[in-house]
FIMIGU-572996 format. One line per field, with one value per residue: x negated, y, z negated of N, C-alpha, C in turn; residue number from 1. Coordinates in Angstrom, 1 decimal, decimal comma. Atoms other than C-alpha are relative to their C-alpha. Layout:
BEGIN
n.X: c(X ...) .
n.Y: c(Y ...) .
n.Z: c(Z ...) .
ca.X: c(X ...) .
ca.Y: c(Y ...) .
ca.Z: c(Z ...) .
c.X: c(X ...) .
c.Y: c(Y ...) .
c.Z: c(Z ...) .
n: c(NUM ...) .
***
This chain:
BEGIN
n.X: c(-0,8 1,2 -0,5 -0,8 0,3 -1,1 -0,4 1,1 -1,1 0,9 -0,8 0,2 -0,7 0,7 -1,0 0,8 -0,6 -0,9 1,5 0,1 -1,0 0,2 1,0 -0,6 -1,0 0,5 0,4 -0,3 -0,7 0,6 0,2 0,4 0,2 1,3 0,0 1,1 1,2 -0,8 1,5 -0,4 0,5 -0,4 0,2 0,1 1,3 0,3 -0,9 0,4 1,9 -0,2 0,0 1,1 1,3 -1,3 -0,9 -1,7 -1,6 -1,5 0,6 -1,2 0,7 -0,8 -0,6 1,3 1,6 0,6 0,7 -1,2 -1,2 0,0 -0,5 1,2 0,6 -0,3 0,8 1,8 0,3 -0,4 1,1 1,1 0,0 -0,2 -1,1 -1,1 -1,5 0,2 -1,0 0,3 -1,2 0,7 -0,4 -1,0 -0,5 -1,6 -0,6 -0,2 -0,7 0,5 0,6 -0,5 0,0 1,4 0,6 -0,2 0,2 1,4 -0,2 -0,2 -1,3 -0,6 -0,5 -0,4 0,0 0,7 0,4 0,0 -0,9 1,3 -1,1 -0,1 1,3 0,7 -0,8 0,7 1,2 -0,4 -0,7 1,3 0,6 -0,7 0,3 1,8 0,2 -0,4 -1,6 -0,3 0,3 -0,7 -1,6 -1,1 -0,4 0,0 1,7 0,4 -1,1 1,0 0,3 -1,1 0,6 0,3 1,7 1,3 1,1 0,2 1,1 -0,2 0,4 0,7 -0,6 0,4 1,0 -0,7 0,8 -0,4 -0,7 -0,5 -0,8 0,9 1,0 -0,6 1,4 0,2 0,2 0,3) .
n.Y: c(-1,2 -1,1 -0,7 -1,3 -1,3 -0,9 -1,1 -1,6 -1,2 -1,8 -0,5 -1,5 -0,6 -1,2 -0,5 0,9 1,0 1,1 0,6 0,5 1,3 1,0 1,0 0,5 0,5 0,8 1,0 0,9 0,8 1,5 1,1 1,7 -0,1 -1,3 -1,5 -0,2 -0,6 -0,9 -1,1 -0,8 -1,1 -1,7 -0,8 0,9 -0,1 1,1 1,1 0,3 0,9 1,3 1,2 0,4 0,8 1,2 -0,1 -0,4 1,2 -0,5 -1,1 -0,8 -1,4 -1,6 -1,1 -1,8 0,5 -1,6 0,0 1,1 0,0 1,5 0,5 0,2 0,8 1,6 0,1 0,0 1,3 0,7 -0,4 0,3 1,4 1,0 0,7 -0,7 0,4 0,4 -0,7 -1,6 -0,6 -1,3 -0,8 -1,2 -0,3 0,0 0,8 -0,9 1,0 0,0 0,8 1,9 0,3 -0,1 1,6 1,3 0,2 0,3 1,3 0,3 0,6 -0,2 -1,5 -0,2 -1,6 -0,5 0,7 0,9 0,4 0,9 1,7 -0,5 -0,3 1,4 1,0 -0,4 1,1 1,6 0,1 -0,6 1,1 1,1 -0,2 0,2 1,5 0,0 1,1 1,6 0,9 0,1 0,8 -0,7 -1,8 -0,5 0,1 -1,6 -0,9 -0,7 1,1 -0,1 0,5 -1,4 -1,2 0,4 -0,8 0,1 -1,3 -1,0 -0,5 -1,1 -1,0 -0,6 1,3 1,1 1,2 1,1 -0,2 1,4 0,4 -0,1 -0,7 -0,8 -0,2 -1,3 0,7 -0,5) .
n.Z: c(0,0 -0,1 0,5 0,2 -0,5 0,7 -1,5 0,0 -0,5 0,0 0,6 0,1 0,1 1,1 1,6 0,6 1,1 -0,8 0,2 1,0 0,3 -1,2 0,0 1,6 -0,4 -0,6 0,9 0,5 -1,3 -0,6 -0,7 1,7 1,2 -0,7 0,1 -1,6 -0,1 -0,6 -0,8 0,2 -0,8 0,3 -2,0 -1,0 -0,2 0,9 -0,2 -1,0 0,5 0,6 -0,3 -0,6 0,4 0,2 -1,2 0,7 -0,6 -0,1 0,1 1,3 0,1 -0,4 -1,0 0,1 0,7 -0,6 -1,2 -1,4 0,6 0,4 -1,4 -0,6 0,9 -0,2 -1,0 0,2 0,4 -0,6 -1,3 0,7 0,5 -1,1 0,2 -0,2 0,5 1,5 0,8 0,2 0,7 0,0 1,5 -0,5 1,0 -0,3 -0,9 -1,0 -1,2 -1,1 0,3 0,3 -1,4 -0,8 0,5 -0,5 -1,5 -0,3 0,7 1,5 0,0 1,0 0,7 1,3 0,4 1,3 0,9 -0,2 0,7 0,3 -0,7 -1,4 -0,2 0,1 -1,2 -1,1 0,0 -0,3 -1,7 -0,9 -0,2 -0,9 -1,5 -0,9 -0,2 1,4 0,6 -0,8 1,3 1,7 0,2 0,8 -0,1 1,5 0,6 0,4 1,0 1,0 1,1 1,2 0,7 0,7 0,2 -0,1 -0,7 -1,3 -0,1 -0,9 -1,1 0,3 -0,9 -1,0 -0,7 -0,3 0,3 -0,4 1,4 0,4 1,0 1,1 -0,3 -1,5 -0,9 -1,0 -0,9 -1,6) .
ca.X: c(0,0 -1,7 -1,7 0,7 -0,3 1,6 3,6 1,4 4,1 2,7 4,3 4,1 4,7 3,0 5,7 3,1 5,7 8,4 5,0 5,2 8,7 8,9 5,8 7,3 10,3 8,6 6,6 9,1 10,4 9,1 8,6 9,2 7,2 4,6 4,8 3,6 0,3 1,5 -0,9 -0,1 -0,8 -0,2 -0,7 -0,8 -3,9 -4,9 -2,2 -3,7 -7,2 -5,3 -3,8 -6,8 -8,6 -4,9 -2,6 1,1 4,5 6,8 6,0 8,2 7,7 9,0 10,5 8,3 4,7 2,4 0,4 2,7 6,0 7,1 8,7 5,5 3,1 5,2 4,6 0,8 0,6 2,7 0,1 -2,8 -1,8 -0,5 2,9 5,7 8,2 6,7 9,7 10,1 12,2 12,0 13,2 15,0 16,1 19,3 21,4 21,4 23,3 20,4 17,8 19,3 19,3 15,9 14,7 17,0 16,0 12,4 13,2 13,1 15,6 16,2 17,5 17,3 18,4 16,4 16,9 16,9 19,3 17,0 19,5 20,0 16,4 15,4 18,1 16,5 12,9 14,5 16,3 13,1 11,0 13,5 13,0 9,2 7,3 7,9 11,7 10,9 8,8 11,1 13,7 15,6 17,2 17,5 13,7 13,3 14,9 13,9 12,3 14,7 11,6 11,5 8,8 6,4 3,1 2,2 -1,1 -1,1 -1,3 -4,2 -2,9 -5,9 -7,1 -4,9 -5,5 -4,4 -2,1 -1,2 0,7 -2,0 -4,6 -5,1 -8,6 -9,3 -9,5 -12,0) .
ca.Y: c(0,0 3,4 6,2 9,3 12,4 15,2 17,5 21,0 23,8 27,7 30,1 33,9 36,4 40,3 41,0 39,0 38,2 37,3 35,2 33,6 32,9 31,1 28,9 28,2 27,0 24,9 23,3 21,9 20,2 16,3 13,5 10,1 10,7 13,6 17,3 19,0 20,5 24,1 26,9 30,5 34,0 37,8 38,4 36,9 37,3 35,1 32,4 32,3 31,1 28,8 27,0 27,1 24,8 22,5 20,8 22,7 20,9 23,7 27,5 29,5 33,4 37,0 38,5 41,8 40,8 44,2 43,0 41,0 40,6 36,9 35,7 36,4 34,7 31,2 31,7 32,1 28,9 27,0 28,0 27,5 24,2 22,9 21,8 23,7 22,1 22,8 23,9 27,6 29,2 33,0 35,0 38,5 40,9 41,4 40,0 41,9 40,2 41,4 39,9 36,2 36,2 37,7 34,7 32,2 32,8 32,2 28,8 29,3 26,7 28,4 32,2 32,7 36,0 37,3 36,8 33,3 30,9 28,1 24,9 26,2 26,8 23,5 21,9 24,0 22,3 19,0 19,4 21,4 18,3 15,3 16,8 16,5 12,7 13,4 12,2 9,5 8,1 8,6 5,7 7,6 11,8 12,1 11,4 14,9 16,9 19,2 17,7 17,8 17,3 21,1 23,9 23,3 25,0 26,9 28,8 32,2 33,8 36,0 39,5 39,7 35,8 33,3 29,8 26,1 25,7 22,4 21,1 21,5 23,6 26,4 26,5 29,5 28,6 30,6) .
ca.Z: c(0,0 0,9 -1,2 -2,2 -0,6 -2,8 -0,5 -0,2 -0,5 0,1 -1,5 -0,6 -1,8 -2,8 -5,8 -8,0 -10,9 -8,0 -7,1 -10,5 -10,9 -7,4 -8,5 -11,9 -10,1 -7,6 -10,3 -11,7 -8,8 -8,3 -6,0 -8,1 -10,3 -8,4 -8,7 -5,3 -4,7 -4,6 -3,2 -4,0 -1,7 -2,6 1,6 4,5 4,9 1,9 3,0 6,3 4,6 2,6 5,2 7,4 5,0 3,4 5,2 4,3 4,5 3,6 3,7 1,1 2,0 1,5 4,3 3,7 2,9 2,9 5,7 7,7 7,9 6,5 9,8 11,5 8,5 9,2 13,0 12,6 10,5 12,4 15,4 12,9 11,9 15,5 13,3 15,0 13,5 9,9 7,3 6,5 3,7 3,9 0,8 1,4 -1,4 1,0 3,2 6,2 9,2 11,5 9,4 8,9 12,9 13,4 10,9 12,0 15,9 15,1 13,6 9,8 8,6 5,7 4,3 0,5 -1,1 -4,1 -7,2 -6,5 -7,7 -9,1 -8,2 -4,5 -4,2 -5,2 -2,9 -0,2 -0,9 -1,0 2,4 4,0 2,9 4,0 7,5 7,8 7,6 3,2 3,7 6,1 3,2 0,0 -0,5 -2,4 -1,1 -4,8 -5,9 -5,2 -8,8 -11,1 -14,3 -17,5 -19,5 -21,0 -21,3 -18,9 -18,7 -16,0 -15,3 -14,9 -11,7 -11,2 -9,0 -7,5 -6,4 -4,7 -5,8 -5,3 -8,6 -10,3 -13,3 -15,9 -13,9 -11,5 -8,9 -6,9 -3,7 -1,0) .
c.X: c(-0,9 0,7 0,5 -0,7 0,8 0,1 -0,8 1,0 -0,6 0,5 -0,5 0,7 -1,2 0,7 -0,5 1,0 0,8 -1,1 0,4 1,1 0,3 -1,1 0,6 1,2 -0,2 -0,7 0,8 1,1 -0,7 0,3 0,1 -0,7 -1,3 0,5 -0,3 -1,2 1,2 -1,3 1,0 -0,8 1,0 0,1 -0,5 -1,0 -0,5 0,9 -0,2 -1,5 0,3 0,2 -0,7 -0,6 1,0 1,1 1,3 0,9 0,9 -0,7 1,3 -0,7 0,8 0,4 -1,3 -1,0 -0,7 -0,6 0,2 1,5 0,2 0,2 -1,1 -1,3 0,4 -0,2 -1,4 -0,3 0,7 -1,0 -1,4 -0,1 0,7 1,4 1,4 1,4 -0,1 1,1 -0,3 1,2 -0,4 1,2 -0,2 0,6 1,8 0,4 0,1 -0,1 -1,2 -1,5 -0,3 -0,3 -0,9 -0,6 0,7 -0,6 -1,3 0,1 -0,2 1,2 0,6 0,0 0,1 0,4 -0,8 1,1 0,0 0,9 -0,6 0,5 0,2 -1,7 -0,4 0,6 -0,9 -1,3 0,1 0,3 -1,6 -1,0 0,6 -0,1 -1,4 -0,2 0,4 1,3 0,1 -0,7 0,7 1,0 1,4 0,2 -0,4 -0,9 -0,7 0,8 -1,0 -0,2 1,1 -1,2 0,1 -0,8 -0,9 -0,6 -0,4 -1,0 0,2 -0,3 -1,0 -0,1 -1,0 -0,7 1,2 -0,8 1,1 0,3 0,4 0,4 -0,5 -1,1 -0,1 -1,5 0,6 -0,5 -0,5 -0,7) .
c.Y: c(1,2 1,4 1,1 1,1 1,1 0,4 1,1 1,3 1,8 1,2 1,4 1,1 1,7 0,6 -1,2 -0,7 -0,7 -1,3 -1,0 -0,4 -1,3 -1,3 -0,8 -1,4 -1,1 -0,9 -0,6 -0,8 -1,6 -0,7 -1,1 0,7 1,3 1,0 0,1 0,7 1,3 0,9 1,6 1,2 1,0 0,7 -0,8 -0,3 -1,3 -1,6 -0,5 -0,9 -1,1 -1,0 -0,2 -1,1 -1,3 0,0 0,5 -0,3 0,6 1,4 0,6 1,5 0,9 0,3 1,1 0,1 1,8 -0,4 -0,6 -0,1 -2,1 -0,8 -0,2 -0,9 -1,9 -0,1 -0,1 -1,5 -0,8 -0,3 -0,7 -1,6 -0,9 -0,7 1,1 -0,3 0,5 1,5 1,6 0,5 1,4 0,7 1,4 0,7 0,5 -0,7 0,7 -0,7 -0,3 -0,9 -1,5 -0,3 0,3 -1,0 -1,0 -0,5 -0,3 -1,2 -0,3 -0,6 0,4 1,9 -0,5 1,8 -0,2 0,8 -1,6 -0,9 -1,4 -1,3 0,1 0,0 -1,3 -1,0 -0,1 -1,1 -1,2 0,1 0,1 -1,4 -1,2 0,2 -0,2 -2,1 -0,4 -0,7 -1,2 -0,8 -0,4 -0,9 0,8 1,6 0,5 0,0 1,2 1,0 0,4 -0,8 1,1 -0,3 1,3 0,6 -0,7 1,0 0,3 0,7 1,5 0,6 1,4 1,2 -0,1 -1,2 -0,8 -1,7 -1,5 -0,1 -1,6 0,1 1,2 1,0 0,8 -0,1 1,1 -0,2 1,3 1,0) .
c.Z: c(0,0 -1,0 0,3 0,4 -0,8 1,4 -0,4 0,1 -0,1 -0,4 0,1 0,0 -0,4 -1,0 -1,2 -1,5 1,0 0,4 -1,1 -0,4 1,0 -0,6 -1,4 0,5 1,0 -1,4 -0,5 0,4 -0,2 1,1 -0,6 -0,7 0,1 0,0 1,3 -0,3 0,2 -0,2 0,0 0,6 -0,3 1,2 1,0 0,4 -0,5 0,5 1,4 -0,7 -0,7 0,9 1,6 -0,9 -0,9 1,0 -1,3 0,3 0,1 -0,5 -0,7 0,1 -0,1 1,0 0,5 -0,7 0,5 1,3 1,2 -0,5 -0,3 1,5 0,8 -0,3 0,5 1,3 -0,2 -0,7 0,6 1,3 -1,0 0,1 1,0 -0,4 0,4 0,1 -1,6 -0,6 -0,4 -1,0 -0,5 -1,1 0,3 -1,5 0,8 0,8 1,4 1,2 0,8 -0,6 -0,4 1,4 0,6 -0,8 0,9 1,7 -0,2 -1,3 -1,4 0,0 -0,9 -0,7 -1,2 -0,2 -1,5 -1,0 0,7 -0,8 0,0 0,9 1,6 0,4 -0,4 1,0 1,1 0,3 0,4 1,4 1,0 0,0 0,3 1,4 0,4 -0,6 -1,9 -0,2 0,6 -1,0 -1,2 0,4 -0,2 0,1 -1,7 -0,5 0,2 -1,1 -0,2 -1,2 -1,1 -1,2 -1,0 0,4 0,9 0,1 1,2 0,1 0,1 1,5 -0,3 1,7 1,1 0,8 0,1 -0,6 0,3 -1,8 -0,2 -1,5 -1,1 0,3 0,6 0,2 0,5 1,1 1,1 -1,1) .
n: c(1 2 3 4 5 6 7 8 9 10 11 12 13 14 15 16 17 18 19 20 21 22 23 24 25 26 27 28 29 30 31 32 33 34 35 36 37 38 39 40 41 42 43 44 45 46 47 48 49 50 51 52 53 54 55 56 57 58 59 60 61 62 63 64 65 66 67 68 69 70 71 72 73 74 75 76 77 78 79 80 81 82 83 84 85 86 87 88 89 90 91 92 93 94 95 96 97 98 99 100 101 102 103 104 105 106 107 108 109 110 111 112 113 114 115 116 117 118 119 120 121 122 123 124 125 126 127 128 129 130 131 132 133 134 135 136 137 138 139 140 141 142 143 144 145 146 147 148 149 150 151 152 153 154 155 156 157 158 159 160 161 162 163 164 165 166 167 168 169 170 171 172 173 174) .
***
């Protein structure tokens, strides 16, 4: 039997607490019994160097990054990384008709509005990852929840360094 790969999810954003609750909230997502790798960027820039050097399964971005717009960032890595099918869920403080249709036309499969509504936002992930080779592996749709375990720890984010974030640890990555 070969081993588990976590999924790699990228998470950008430059509103470094929105930043921080996003990653919070992914963290405490699972796979059976796996967390994901989850990789965090303040700008596109940075989120481009990430996923020059990991592979990424599902891109989780702002809308309105300072140095790019979101829509554009998930283009670029989709190009980067040759996967132009790879999941996209772009995060919007409004709803604005013309903005759901200039995402949805450039294949994001998913509109969030900000604040985020944790249970919908974890669905999303689930869904976004059952569409890539992650759902063709899981037995079970439902082996992606949130944990019921309580309080977890989670690193801080540091405003001015992106880094590759896990459960218990955070690296700084580049």
């Amino acid at each position: 039997m070969g081993s588990f790969r976590r999924p790699s999810v990228l998470i950008v954003d430059s509103d470094t607490e929105s930043l921080f609750e996003l990653a919070q909230t992914v963290n405490s997502l699972k796979i059976g019994n796996s967390n994901f790798q989850l990789l965090t960027a303040v700008s596109a820039h940075r989120a481009l160097n990430l996923a020059n050097h990991v592979t990424i399964d599902l891109v989780i971005s702002d809308i309105q990054l300072l140095d790019m717009q979101g829509e554009d960032l998930i283009d670029s890595v989709r190009s980067l990384t040759g996967c132009f099918q790879l999941p996209a869920i772009v995060l919007n403080r409004n709803q604005h008709v013309d903005v759901i249709r200039r995402v949805n036309g450039r294949g994001s499969a998913f509109h969030l509005r900000k604040p985020i509504d944790r249970k919908a936002f974890g669905e999303l992930i689930r869904i976004s990852l059952l569409s890539t080779n992650f759902g063709k592996s899981l037995s079970n749709p439902e082996s992606v929840s949130a944990s019921t375990s309580g309080h977890k720890h989670f690193p801080l984010l540091d405003s001015h360094r992106d880094g590759l974030l896990n459960r218990n640890q955070s690296s700084v990555f580049g």
